[in-house]
N, C-alpha and C positions, 0 to 999 in steps of 0.2 A: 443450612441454618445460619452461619456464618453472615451473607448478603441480609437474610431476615434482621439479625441484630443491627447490624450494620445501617440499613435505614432505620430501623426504629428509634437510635440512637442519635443517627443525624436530625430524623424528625425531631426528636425532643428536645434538640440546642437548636433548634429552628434554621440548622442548617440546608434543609431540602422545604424548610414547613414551608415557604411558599410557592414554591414547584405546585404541592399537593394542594393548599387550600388553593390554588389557580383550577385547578382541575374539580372541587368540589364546590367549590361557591364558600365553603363554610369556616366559620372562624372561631365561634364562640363556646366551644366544648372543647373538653382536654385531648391532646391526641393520643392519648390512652381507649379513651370513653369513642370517639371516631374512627380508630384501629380495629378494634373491636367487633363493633357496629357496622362494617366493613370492609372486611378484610382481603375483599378481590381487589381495591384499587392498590394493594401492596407492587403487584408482579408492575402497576402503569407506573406508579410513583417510583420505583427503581430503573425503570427504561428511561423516563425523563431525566434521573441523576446520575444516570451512565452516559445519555447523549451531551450532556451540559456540559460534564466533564470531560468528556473526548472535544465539543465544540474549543472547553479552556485550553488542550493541548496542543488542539490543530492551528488555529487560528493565529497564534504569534507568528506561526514557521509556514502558512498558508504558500505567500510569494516562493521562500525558498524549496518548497517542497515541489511546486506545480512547474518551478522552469528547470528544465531538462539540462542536461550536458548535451550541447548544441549537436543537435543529428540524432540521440539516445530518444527517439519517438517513435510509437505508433500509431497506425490508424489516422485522421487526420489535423495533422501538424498544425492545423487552426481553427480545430475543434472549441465550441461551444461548452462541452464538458468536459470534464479532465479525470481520469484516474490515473491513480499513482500506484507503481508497484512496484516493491523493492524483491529482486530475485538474484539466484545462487544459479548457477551453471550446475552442478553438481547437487543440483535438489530434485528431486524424484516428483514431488509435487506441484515445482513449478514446470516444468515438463507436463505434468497430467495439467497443470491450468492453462496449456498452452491452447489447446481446443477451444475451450471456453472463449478466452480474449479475446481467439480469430472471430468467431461466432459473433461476441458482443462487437466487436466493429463491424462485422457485417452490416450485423441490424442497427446499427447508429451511426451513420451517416456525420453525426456530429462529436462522436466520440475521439479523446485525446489521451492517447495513453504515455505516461511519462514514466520512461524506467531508471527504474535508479540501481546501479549494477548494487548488489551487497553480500559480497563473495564471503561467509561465516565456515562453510562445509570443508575447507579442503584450504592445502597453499594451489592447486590446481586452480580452485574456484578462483584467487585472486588473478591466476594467469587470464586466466577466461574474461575478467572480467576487461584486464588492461586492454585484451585485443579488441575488445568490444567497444571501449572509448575510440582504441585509434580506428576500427569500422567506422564509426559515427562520425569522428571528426572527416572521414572521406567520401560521410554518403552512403556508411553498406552496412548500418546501425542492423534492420530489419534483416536483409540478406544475411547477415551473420549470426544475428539471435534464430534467427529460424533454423540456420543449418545447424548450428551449434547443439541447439536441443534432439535434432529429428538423428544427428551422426552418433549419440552415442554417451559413451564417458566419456568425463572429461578428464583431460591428458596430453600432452604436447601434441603427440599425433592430429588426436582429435581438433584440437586449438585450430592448426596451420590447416588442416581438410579444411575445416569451417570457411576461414580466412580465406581460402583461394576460391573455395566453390562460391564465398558470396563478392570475390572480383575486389580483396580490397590489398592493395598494393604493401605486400609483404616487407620490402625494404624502408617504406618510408614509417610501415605500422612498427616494426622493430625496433627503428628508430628512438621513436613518438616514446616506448615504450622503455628502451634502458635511459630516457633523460630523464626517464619519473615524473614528467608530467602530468601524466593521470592520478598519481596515488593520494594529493590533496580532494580530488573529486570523492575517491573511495571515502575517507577518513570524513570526509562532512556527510556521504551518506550514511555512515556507520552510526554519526552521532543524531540524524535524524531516525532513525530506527532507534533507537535506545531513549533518545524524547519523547518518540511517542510508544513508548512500550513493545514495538515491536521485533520479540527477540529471536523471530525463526524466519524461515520463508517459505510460501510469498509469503508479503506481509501487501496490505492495499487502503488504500485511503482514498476515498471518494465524497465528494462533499461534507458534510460535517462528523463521517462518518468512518473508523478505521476495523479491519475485518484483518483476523490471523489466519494462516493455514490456506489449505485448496477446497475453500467455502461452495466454490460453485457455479455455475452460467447465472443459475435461476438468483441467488445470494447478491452478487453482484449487480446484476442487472437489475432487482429491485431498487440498490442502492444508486445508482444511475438516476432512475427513475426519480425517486427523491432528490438527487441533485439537481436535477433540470428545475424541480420546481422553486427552488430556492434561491 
């Protein structure tokens, strides 16, 4: 009931009223007397003041959400459509949406996946995430996200498996890594997940659209869908 009051409330400081008279044509009745009278357009008129508001969150931080940490891409790196998604080494869920992703690049040829490491789960998940910058800065962004998830827990061991099976030069990534170079990249993804409200992972953002948790191929791929057309 909560969202119920909540639009009704906006409706009637005409915070959302022209979202909805957009959608009915109509003006001249109170929106007491129009609620009333109609009460399915509730569930459309709350979608549209959910999309607007997610459009006002995305849209300032658009640029900086969509460009990568140079090499942190999937699928293709000059991809047409962009999804974004912030992931944890040490999240169980993003692991299970690991299928999904593969699958959606399959079928989208024009699909760009931009990860944004956002290690919340563990001080492990931070380890994970550093190796994963200095992958990318050498080329082995994929290589290493992929082993990373299919090896296991995450944990030193695990880290360096990942590291070497996806060929990325252990002495220079170590390096890369106690100069703290990467930790400015973590700290501004951390603050784009918490501007756009999202406080778990994955978290994913695709056109004007942001989606919490391990929603789905078919979730996803809708939202895709919509992005292209827009």
């Amino acid at each position: 009931m909560r969202w119920f009051l909540t639009l009704v409330i906006s409706l009637s400081a005409g915070f959302a009223g022209a979202a909805l008279w957009d959608l009915t044509g109509l003006g001249g009745r109170t929106t007491r007397e129009y609620l009333m009278a109609n009460p399915e357009v509730l569930p459309e008129a709350m979608k549209v003041l959910q999309e607007r508001e997610q459009l006002a969150r995305i849209e300032p931080m658009r640029g900086q959400l969509e460009t990568p940490f140079p090499g942190a891409v999937l699928g293709n790196p000059q991809g047409s459509v962009t999804l974004v998604e912030f992931s944890d080494y040490a999240c169980t869920y993003c692991r299970q949406s690991i299928a999904d992703v593969e699958a959606l690049i399959a079928a989208n040829p024009d699909l760009r996946v931009v990860m944004h490491e956002y290690p919340i789960l563990s001080a492990e998940s931070v380890d994970a995430a550093r190796m994963a910058l200095a992958a990318a800065q050498q080329g082995r962004y994929a290589q290493f996200h992929s082993a990373m998830f299919r090896l296991g827990l995450t944990g030193p061991e695990t880290i360096q498996a990942a590291a070497k099976e996806a060929g990325v030069d252990l002495a220079k990534a170590n390096a890369a890594i106690a100069s703290g170079m990467f930790d400015a990249q973590l700290h501004a993804n951390a603050s784009l997940a918490s501007a756009l409200g999202i406080s778990g992972t994955p978290g994913w953002v695709i056109g004007n659209r942001t989606l919490n948790g391990a929603v789905g191929r078919d979730a996803i791929g809708e939202a895709i869908e919509e992005a292209r057309k827009t």
